[in-house]
N, C-alpha and C positions, 0 to 999 in steps of 0.2 A: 504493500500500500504506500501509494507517497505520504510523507510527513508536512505536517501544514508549518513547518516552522519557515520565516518567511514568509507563508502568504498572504493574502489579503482576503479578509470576508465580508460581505456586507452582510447587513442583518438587517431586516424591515419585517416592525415590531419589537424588535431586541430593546426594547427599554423596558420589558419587562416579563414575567412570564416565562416561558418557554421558550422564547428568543430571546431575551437578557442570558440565557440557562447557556443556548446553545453561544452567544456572546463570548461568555466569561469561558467556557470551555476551550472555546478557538484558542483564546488568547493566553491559556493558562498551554496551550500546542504550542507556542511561539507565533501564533499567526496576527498580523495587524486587523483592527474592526473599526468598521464604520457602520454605525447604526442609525436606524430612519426608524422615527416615531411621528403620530400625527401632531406631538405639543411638544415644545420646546423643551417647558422645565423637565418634561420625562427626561427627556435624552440627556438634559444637564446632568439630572442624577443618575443616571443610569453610567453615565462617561466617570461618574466620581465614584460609584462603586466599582466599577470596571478598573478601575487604578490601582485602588486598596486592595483587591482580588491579585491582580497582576505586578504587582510588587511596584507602584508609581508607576508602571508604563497605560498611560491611559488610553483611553477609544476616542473614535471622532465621533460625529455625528450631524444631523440636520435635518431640519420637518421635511415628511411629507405628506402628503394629499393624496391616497392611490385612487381618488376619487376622481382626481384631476391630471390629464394627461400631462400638461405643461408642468407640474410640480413635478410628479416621477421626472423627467426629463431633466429638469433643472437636479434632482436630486443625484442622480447618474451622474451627470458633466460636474458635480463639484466632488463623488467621491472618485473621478478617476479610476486608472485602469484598476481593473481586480481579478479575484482570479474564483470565488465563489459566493453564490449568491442563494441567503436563507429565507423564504417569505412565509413569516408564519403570521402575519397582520390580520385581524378579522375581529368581529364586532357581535353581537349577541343583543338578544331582542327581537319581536317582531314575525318570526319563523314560526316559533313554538306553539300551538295550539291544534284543538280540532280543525280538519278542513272546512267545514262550517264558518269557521269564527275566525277566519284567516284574514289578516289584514293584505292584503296581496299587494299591493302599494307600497305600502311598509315595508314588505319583505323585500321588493326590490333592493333596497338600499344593502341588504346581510350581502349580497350577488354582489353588488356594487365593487366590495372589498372583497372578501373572500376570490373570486374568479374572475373578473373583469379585472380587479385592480390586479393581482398575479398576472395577467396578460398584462395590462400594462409595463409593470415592472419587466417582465420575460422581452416585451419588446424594445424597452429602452437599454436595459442589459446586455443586448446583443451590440450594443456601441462601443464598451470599456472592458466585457470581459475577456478573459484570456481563452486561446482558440483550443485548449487542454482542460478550460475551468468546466464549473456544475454550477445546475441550478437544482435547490430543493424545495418545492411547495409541500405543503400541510393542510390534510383532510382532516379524517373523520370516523371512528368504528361506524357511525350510523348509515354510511354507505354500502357494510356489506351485514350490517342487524339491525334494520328498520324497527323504531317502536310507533307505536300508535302516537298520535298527535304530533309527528315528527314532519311528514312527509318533504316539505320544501327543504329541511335541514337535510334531511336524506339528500337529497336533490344537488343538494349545493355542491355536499362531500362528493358525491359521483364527480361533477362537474371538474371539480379540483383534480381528481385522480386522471380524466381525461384527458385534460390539457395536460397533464406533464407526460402522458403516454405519445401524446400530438408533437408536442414541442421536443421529445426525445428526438424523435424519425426527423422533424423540419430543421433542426439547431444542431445536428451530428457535425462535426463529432464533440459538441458541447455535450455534457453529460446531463440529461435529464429526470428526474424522479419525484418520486413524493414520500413523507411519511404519515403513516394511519396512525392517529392517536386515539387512544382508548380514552378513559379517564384519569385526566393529570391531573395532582392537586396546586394548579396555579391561583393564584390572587383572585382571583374569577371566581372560580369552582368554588373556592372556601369558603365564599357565599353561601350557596348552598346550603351548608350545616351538616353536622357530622352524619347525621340520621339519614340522608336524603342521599351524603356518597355514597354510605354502607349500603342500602337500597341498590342502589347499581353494581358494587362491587360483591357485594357478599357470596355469589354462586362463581366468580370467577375462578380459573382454579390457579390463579394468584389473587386472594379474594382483599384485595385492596388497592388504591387508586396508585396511580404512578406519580413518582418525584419528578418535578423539572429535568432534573438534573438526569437521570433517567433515561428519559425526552432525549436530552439533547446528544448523549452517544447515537443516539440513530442518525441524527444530522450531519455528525463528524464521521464517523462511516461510511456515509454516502459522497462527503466530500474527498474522502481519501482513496476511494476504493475504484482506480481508474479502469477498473473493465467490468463495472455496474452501471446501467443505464436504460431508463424503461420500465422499473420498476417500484413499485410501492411495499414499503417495509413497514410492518404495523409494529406497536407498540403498545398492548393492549390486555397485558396481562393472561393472555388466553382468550380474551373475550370472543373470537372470532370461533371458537370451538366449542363455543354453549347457545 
C-alpha cells in the first residue's frame, strides 16, 4: 500500500465528525489536510484541534457551499494540487418520515449535499488532483436494509454509492469509491440518546455503534490501497448480515 506521508488530503466536512476522525488520522500518517466546512468558526476549531493532535503541525482550511457550484470551485483553486479527496459532508432532517407525511420539497435540499454536492466536489477535483490520487464518498447501511419511514434516505445512500461506481469507470485511473457506514457515534447520532442507539444496535453481531475513529481506517484504506477502485467498503458492525 502507499504510505500517505507527504501527501495531501482534502477533507469536506472534516470539521467534524467522521471527517474531522478521518482528518486527524491523515495527519497523524504524515499527510498534509485541508479541510472544507460550510462555517468558518468550525474549521477554525477544527485547524486548532488538528494541531494539538498533530504535535503543532496544523491543517488548513476554508468554507464551502456544496450547495453552490462557484464556492466548491473557489474552494479547489485555493487548496491547490492534492493528491486525495474525502466527502463525507451531508445534513439530516426532512427525509425521515412516512411517505404520506413527506415533505418532498424539503427533502430536496438532504440531495442537494449528500449527491449533487459530491458531484460537485468530484467535478471540481478533477482540476488539482493528482492523476495517481482517490476520491472517497460516504453512504449509508440504509441502502442495502431499508427501514420503514426511510425510503428517500434509502434513496439518497443508493444515489451516493452510484456515482462513485460512475465516477470510478469516467475519472480512471483516478481511484474511485465509497464507504457504507452503519451506525457511528458522531456529534449527531449522540443526539439521539442512548436508548434509541441500542434500539438499532443491539441485534448486531457487533451489537454497538461504531467510533469515528473506527470510520475513519476505512477512508485511509481506500486512500492507500492503489489497486482498489469501484468499490464500496461498509463499516457497519455486521449490520448488512441481519
Amino acid at each position: 500500500m502507499a504510505k500517505l506521508d507527504g501527501a495531501k488530503v482534502v477533507v469536506i466536512g472534516g470539521a467534524s465528525g467522521v471527517g474531522f476522525a478521518v482528518a486527524a488520522a491523515a495527519m497523524e500518517a504524515g499527510a498534509e489536510v485541508f479541510v472544507g466546512s460550510s462555517q468558518a468558526p468550525r474549521i477554525e476549531a477544527a485547524a486548532e484541534k488538528l494541531g494539538q493532535i498533530a504535535n503543532g503541525k496544523g491543517a488548513k482550511g476554508r468554507t464551502v457551499d456544496v450547495k453552490d457550484e462557484a464556492s466548491v470551485a473557489g474552494f479547489f483553486e485555493a487548496a491547490g494540487p492534492f493528491d486525495h479527496l474525502v466527502f463525507t459532508a451531508g445534513d439530516w432532517g426532512h427525509m425521515f418520515g412516512p411517505t404520506r407525511d413527506l415533505d418532498v420539497e424539503a427533502s430536496k435540499a438532504r440531495m442537494e449535499v449528500r449527491f449533487w454536492g459530491a458531484a460537485r466536489a468530484a467535478k471540481h477535483a478533477t482540476r488539482q488532483i493528482a492523476k495517481d490520487g482517490s476520491i472517497t464518498l460516504t453512504g449509508g447501511m440504509l441502502a442495502h436494509r431499508p427501514m420503514p419511514g426511510m425510503p428517500l434516505v434509502t434513496a439518497s445512500a443508493n444515489t451516493t454509492e452510484g456515482l462513485a461506481l460512475g465516477l470510478a469507470r469516467d475519472l480512471a485511473p483516478i481511484r474511485v469509491n465509497a464507504v457504507c457506514l452503519g451506525l457511528i457515534i458522531s456529534e449527531q447520532v449522540q443526539t439521539m440518546g442512548e436508548a434509541t442507539i441500542k434500539g438499532f444496535t443491539a441485534n448486531l453481531p457487533l451489537p454497538r455503534g461504531g467510533t469515528v475513529e473506527e470510520a475513519a481506517e476505512a477512508y485511509l484504506y481506500l486512500m492507500r490501497a492503489t489497486y482498489v477502485t469501484g468499490q464500496v467498503v461498509r463499516v457497519d458492525g455486521g449490520g448488512s448480515l441481519v
